[in-house]
N, C-alpha and C positions, 0 to 999 in steps of 0.2 A: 273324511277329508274330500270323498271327489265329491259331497252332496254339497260339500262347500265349496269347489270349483266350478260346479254345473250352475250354483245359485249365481257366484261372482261373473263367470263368461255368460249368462242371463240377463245381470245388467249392465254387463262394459263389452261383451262382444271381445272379449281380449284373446280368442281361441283362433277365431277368423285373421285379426290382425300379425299373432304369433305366427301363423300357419303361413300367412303373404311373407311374412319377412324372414324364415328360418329357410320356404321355400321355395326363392327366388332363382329364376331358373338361370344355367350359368351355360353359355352353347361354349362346345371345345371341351369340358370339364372345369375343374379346379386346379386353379395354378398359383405358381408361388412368384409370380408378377401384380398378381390381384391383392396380396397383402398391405401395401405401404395406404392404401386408405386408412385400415383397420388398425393400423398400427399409428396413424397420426390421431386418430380417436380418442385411442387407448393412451397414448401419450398427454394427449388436452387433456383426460381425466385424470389423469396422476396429479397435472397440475394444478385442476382446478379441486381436490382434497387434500396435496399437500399447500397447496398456496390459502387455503382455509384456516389449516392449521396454524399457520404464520403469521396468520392477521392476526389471530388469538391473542400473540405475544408481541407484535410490531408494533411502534407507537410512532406514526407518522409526524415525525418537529424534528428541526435539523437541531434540538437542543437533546432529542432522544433516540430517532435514529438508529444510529448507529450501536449508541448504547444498548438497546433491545434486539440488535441483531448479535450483541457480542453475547447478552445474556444468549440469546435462542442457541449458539454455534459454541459456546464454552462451559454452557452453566447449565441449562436443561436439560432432563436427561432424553438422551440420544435426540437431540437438538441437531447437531451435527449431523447426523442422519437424514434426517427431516429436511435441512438445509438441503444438503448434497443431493438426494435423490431431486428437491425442483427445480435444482441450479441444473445439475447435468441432464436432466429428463428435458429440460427446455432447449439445450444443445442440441440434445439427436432429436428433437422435434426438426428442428433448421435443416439440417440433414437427411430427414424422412421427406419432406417438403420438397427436398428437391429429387428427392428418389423419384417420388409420386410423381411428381412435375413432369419428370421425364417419360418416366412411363404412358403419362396421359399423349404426349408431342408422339413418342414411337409406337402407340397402339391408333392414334388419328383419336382418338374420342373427345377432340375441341372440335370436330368439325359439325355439319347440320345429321342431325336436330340437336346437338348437347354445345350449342355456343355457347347459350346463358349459365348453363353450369357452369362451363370454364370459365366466367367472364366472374362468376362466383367464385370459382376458386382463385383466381386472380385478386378479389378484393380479401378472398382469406388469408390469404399469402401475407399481403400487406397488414394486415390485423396482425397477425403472428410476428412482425417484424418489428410493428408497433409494440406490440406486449415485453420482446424480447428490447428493445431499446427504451423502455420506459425500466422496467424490470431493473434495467443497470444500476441506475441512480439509487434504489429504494437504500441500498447498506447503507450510503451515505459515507463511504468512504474514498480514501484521496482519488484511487484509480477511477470506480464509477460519476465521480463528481466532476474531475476535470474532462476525463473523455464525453461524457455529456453536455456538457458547457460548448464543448469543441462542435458537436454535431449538432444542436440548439443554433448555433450562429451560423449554422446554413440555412438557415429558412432566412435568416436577412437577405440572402439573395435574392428570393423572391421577387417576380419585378412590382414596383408600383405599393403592395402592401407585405413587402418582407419583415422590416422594422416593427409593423403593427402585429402582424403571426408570430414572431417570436416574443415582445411584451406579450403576448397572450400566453404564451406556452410557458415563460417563465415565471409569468405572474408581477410582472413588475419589470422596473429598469434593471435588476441585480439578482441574479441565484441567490434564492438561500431557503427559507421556512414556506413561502408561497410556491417555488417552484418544487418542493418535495413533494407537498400535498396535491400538485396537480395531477404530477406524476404520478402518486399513489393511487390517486382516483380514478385516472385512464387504464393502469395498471390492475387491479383489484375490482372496477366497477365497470366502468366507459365499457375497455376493449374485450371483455372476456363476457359480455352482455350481448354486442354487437356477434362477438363469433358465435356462440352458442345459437344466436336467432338464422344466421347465414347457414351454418353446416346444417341446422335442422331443414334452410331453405335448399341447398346443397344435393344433400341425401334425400331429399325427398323429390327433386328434380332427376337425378341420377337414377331411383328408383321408378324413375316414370320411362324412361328409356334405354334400362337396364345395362348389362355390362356389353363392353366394347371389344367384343372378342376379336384378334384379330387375322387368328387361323379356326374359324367356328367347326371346321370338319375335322381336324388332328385327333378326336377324343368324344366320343359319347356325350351330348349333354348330361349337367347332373344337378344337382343345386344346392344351395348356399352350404343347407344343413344335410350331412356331418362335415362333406370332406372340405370345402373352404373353410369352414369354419374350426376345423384342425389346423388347417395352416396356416391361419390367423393369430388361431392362439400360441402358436410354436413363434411364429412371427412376432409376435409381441413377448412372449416371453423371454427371447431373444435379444431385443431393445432393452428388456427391466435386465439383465443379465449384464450387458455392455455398459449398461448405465452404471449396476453396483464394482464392477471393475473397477471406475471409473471414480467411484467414490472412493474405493478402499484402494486406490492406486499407489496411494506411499506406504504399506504396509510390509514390505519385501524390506525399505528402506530401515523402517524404526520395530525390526523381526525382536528385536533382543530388549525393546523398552516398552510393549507393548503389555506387556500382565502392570509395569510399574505406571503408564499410563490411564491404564482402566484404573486401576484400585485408585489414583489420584485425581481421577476425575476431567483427564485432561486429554481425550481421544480426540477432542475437538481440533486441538492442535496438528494430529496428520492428518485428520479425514476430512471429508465434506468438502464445501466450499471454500477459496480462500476469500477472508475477510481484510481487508490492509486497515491501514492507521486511520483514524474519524478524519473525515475531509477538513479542511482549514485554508478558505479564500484568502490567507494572508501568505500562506507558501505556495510558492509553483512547482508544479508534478511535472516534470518534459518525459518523466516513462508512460504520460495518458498515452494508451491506445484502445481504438472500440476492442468488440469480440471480436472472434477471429473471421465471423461472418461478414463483419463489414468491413476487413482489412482492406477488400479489394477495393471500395469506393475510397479508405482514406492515401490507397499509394496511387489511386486515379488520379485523385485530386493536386497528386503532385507535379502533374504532367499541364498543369493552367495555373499561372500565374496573374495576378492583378487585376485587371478589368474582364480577360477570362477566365477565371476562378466559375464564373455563374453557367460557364458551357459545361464546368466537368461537374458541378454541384446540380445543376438545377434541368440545362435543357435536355444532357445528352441521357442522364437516366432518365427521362420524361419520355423522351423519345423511345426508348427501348421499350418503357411500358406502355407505350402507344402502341407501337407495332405490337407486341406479345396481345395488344387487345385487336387487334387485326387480323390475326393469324388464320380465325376461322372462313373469313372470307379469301385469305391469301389460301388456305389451304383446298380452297374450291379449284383454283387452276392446275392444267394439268401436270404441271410440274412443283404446283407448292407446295404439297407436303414436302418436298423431299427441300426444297427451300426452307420452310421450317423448321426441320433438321439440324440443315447444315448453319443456320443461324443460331440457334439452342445449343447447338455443339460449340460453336464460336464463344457464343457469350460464356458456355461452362468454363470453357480451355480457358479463355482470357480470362474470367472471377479466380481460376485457380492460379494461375501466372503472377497475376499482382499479389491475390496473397500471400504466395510462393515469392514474390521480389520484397515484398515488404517485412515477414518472416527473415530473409536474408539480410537486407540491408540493415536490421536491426543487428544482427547477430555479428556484425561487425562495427559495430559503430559503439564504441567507448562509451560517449557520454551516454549512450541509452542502456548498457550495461551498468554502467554507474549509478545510472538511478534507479536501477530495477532494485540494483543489490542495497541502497537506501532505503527505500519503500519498504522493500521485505525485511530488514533489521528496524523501522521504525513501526513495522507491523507487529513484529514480538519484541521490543519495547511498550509496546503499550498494554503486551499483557501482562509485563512483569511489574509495567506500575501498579497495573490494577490490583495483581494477587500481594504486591505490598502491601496498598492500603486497603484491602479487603473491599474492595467494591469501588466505585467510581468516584463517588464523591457527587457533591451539589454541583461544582463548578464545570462538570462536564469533562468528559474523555478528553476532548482538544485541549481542555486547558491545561488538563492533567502532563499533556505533550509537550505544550510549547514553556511547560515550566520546568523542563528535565534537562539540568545540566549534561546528558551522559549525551544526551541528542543535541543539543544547543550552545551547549559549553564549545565544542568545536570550532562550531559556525563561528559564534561570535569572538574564538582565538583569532579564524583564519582573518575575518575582517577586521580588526581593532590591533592585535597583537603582533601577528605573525611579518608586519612589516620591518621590526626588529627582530623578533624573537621566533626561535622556534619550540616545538614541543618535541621532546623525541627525535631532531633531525625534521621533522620537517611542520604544516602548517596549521594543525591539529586535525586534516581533515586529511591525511595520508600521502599529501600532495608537498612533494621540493621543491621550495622555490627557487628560481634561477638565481636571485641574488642572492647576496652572503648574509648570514644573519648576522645584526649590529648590535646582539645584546645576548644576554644570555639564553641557556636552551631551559622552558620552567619544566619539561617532561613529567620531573621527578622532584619537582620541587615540592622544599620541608620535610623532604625523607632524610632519612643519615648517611644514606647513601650522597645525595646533592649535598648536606651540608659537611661533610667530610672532605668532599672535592674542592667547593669553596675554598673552606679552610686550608688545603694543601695546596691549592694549586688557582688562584682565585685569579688570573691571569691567563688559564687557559682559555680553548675553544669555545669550550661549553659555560663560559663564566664570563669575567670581565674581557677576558680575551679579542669578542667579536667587537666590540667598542672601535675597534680600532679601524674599521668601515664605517663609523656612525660619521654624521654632521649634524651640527645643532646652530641652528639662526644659521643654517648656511656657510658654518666653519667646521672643519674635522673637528670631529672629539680627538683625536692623538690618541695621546697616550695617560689621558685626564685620570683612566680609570687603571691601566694597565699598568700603572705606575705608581698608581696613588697610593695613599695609606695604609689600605689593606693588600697590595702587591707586595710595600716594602715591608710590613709586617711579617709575612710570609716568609720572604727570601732571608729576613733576620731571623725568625722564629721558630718556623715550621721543623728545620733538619735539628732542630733541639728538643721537642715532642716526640716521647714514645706514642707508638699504634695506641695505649692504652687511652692516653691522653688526648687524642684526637678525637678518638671514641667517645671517651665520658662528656669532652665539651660538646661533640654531634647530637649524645642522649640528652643530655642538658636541657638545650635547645627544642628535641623533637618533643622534650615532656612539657613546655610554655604552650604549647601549641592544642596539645590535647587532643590531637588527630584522631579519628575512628578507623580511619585510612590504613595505621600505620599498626602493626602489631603492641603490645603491651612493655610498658618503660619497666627500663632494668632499675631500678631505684638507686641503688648501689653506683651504679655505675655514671648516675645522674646526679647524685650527692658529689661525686668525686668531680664532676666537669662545673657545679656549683663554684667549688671553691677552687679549683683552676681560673674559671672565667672573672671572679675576682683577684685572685692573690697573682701578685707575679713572684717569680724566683730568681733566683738569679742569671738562667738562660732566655724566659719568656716576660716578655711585657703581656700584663694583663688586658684582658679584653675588655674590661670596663674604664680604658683609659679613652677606647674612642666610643666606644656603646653605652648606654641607657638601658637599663630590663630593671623590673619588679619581680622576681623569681615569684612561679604560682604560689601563695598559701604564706607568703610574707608580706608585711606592711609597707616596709622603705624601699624605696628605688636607688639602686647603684648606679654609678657611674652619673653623667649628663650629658646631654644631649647638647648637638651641637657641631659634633667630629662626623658621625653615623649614625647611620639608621636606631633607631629604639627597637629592641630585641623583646618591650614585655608583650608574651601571647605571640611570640614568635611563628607563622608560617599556619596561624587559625584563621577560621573564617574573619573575627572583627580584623587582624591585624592587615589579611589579606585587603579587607573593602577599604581600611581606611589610608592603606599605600597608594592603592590602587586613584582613590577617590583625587588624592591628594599627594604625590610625590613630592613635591616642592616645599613640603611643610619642615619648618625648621625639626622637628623628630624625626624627620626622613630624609631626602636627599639635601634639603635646606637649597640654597645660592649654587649649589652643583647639578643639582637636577637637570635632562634633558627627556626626562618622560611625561607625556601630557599628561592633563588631568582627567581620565576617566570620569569621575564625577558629572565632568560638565557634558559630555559624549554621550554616557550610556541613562536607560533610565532605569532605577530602582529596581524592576523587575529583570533587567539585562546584566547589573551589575552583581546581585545576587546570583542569577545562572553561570556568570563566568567566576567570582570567588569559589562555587560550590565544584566546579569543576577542575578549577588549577584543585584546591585541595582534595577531589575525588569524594566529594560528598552527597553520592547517590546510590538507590536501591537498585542492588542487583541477588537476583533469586540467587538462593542458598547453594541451590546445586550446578551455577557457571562458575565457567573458569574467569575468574576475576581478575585481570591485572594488578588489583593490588592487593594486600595482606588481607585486609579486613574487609568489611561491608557494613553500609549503615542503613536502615529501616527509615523510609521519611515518616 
C-alpha cells in the first residue's frame, strides 16, 4: 500500500499539496470563530449531492413538476428525507452566511490585502441567494409559484430595461413551462457552476493571506491539522444535527401514529419538506410570502408606495450593496472599522425587525390566517385525491384539484347560491351572511333528515319559510311559498301521520335517489312510504295528487306533473343537474319559479362540481372523520 502511495504522490505530488493544506498555520491557535467557513462548505456539499439525487427524480414541465416532487416526498423511499435534509440544509446555509458575514466585519479580515476575497464573498452571498430564490419555485406549488411571480416583477422596476430583464427571466410574457425550465437551469446548472469556480477562487485567495487572527498573541500558534480541524467537524456536525431536528420536527406531535405511518408508507406526510397543492394561475394564493429570509425586503417594501415602490425595490438595496462593496476602503479610516460595525449591526437589527413586524402583522391579520388554513387543507386534499385514484392521472394534479367538489363545491355555493340559500347556516365556505336567507338551507339536503323536515314543517326557517324575504322581478315573494300548497298540505295533514309514516315516506324518497352519501335503505320501511305516497286514507291526501315520480325499478309514473316538482331520482345527481339546469321547467317549479337557470350561468364542468357537492359525492380516505354516513371512490 505505501509503494502505492509513494508511486501516486510520484506523479501528482499530492503529499506536498496535503501537507500545505492540513498544515496551514493558524496564529492565536484554534478557535471556534474560525468554524462558519468550514461549515458553509460542508453545507454547499450536502446540497450539491442531495440536489443530485433529486434531479435523478425531478422532471422539470409545469405539466410534471410538481407531480415528481409529490412522487420524491410521498412515494420513494425515504424521499422525504432526501427532500428535507436540502430544503432545511439550504436554510441554515442562509444563517451560516451571515454568521460568517459577521465574523469576517468583527475580525477586520475585509480590509488590505483581503479586499478582493471579500469583494468575493460578496458576489457568493449573492449566488446563494440566487440559488435559494430560484430553488423556491422548482415544487411548483401554489406557495413557491405566486411568491415568485411576486419577486420576478421586481426586476420591472429596473430603470430603462426592467420589462426586458424580466421577459427574460420568465421566458416569455406569462409564468408558466419556460419560466420553470429557467429557473431549473440557474438552479441546478448556471448558479451552483458559478459558485463552485468562485469558492475555489475564494479559498484559494484566503489561502494566499491566511487566517485574520484578531488577538494573534492570546495562544501559541498551531495549525489547521488536528485542532481546527476538530472544531470543524463538531461544528458541522452540529449544523447536520439542527438540520435533522428540523426534519423530524413534527414527531413529538404524530408520537402515537408513527409505527402506523411507517408501515403505510406515509412518513412523508410529517416529515421533510412541506409541499402545498400544484400551483394553478387561475386561483389566487394572498398567503404568498417569500422565506423567511426575505421577509425583511417584502415588509420593506411596504413602506414605498406607487412611483416610490423602485426606492424600496431597486435603489435603496443597491445602495446598501454599494457601500458593503466599499467597506474595505471605508475601513482604512481611522474610525471605519468601528463605522463598519455599527452599520452591519444596523442593517442586522433592522433585516430582524421587519421580519419580526412582518412575522407579526401576519399573525393577526384574518384573512392571511385564512388562507394559510386553505392552502394547508387543499395541500392534503390533494393527497387524498391521489391515494383515491392510485396515482395522478394523465390530466394532471391541478386538474385533479379544480375538479373536486369537496374544494370547489363551496366556492361555487358561496358565489352562485348562497345569495338565497344557505348551507348549514351559513355560505358554504363557513362565512354568515349579514342578510337573511331567501330560500332554503340545502346543508342536508336529500338526507331523511331534510326530507322529514320538509314534510313536517315545509314553512319553517330552514325551508320554504325564508321565502318570505325573497323578491322576484322586483316584487316580494310573500307568502307564494309559505302558504302554498305544500304549507296547506302540511297544516291539513302532517298532525294525522304517525313518526312511522313520516319516516317511510322520508325512506321512500332517499331510496329514488340512490345516494352513496347516505347510509343503506330500510326496504321495508320504503315499501311502506311507496304506498303511503300513492294511496291516501282518510286523514291524508296522497302525495301524488301534486307530485310526479317513476318509483326505482317500475315502469309507469304516478301522479302528473304540473302542481310540483317531479320526485322520480329524487335528490340524485341527474335529478339535482336537471333542477338545477332548469327550474322553470313545467316538471319543476313550472309559472311559479323564481330560481334562475343555472344551466345558462354555469359551465358543464362548474355545474357537475356543484351537483356532486350538494349531494356529497366525493372521495374522502377511509380513515377521516367524514361528515356524512358514507364515502364514495371517484
Amino acid at each position: 500500500m505505501n509503494a502505492l502511495a509513494n508511486w501516486f504522490d510520484d506523479r501528482t505530488g499530492y503529499r506536498a499539496y496535503l501537507h500545505e493544506t492540513l498544515y496551514e498555520r493558524i496564529p492565536g491557535g484554534a478557535r471556534w470563530r474560525y468554524v462558519w467557513g468550514s461549515t458553509l462548505v460542508f453545507t454547499f456539499t450536502v446540497q450539491m449531492i442531495t440536489g443530485l439525487f433529486l434531479w435523478m427524480c425531478y422532471s422539470p414541465s409545469s405539466q410534471t413538476a410538481w407531480e415528481s416532487v409529490y412522487y420524491i416526498q410521498y412515494e420513494m423511499q425515504f424521499g422525504w428525507f432526501l427532500r428535507g435534509l436540502h430544503h432545511f440544509t439550504a436554510q441554515a446555509m442562509i444563517v451560516l452566511l451571515a454568521l460568517h458575514f459577521m465574523q469576517i466585519i468583527i475580525d477586520g479580515a475585509y480590509k488590505a490585502p483581503r479586499e478582493v476575497n471579500f469583494w468575493l464573498g460578496l458576489i457568493l452571498m449573492q449566488i446563494v441567494l440566487g440559488l435559494s430564490l430560484t430553488g423556491y419555485l422548482l415544487p411548483w406549488d401554489q406557495k413557491g409559484y405566486w411568491a415568485t411571480q411576486v419577486a420576478t416583477k421586481l426586476s420591472t422596476m429596473v430603470p430603462v430595461v426592467g420589462p426586458q430583464i424580466q421577459r427574460l427571466i420568465v421566458g416569455g410574457p406569462n409564468y408558466g413551462h419556460h419560466t420553470l425550465t429557467r429557473f431549473f437551469a440557474l438552479h441546478a446548472g448556471v448558479l451552483p457552476t458559478l459558485l463552485i469556480g468562485l469558492l475555489a477562487l475564494h479559498i484559494y485567495v484566503f489561502r494566499r493571506h491566511g487566517i485574520t487572527a484578531k488577538d494573534p498573541n492570546r495562544a501559541p500558534e498551531t495549525t489547521f491539522w488536528p485542532d481546527q480541524v476538530l472544531k470543524d467537524a463538531v461544528a458541522c456536525l452540529g449544523v447536520l444535527l439542527v438540520v435533522l431536528v428540523l426534519i423530524f420536527w413534527n414527531a413529538p406531535q404524530h408520537s402515537g401514529e408513527l409505527k402506523e405511518l411507517a408501515d403505510s408508507g406515509r412518513l412523508g406526510e410529517v416529515f421533510g419538506a412541506e409541499l402545498g397543492a400544484p400551483a394553478d394561475p387561475t386561483e389566487q394564493y394572498s398567503a404568498a410570502r417569500p422565506e423567511w429570509y426575505f421577509l425583511f425586503l417584502f415588509q420593506f417594501l411596504k413602506f414605498f408606495k406607487g412611483q416610490y415602490e423602485v426606492y424600496g425595490a431597486i435603489y435603496i438595496p443597491g445602495g446598501v450593496m454599494m457601500f458593503m462593496f466599499l467597506m474595505p476602503f471605508i475601513g482604512r479610516w481611522k474610525l471605519g472599522h468601528r463605522f463598519n460595525l455599527l452599520y452591519m449591526s444596523a442593517l442586522i437589527i433592522g433585516a430582524m425587525t421587519l421580519t419580526w413586524l412582518a412575522i407579526d402583522e401576519d399573525r393577526d391579520k384574518d384573512s392571511y390566517k385564512a388562507a394559510v388554513a386553505d392552502a394547508h387543507m387543499k395541500s392534503e386534499r390533494i393527497r387524498e385525491l391521489i391515494e383515491g385514484r392510485q396515482g395522478v392521472g394523465s390530466e394532471g394534479a391541478v386538474a385533479l384539484l379544480r375538479s373536486d367538489p369537496k374544494i370547489h363545491g363551496p366556492e361555487l355555493f358561496a358565489r352562485h347560491c348562497a345569495a338565497c340559500h344557505r348551507f348549514n347556516a351559513h355560505d358554504g365556505m363557513n362565512v354568515v351572511p349579514e342578510e337573511p336567507a331567501t330560500a332554503s338551507d340545502l346543508g342536508n339536503f336529500g338526507t331523511r333528515e331534510w326530507i322529514s323536515g320538509f314534510i313536517t314543517d315545509p314553512a319553517g326557517p330552514a325551508h320554504f319559510g325564508a321565502t318570505v324575504n325573497a323578491r322576484f322581478n322586483g316584487e316580494p315573494l310573500g307568502t307564494r311559498f309559505t302558504e302554498g300548497d305544500m304549507a296547506l298540505w302540511a297544516d291539513e295533514n302532517v298532525e294525522s301521520m304517525s313518526q312511522r309514516e313520516i319516516d317511510s315516506v322520508a325512506e321512500f324518497l332517499v331510496a329514488q335517489g340512490k345516494r352513496q352519501d347516505i347510509a343503506a335503505v330500510n326496504a321495508e320501511l320504503a315499501t311502506e312510504g311507496r304506498e303511503f305516497f300513492e294511496n291516501s286514507n282518510d286523514n291524508v291526501q296522497a302525495c301524488v295528487d301534486c307530485h310526479a315520480i317513476q318509483p326505482d325499478g317500475e315502469d309507469e309514473e304516478l301522479g302528473s306533473i304540473g302542481m310540483a316538482p317531479r320526485l322520480t331520482g329524487y335528490g340524485s345527481e341527474a335529478w339535482l343537474r336537471d333542477f338545477l339546469s332548469n327550474p322553470g321547467a313545467e316538471h319543476n317549479y313550472g309559472e311559479r319559479n323564481a330560481m334562475p337557470e343555472f344551466g345558462k350561468q354555469l359551465s358543464d364542468q362548474q355545474m357537475e362540481i356543484l351537483v356532486r357537492f350538494l349531494s356529497r359525492n366525493w372521495y374522502e380516505r377511509p380513515d377521516n372523520d367524514a361528515n356524512f354516513e358514507a364515502v364514495t371512490a371517484e
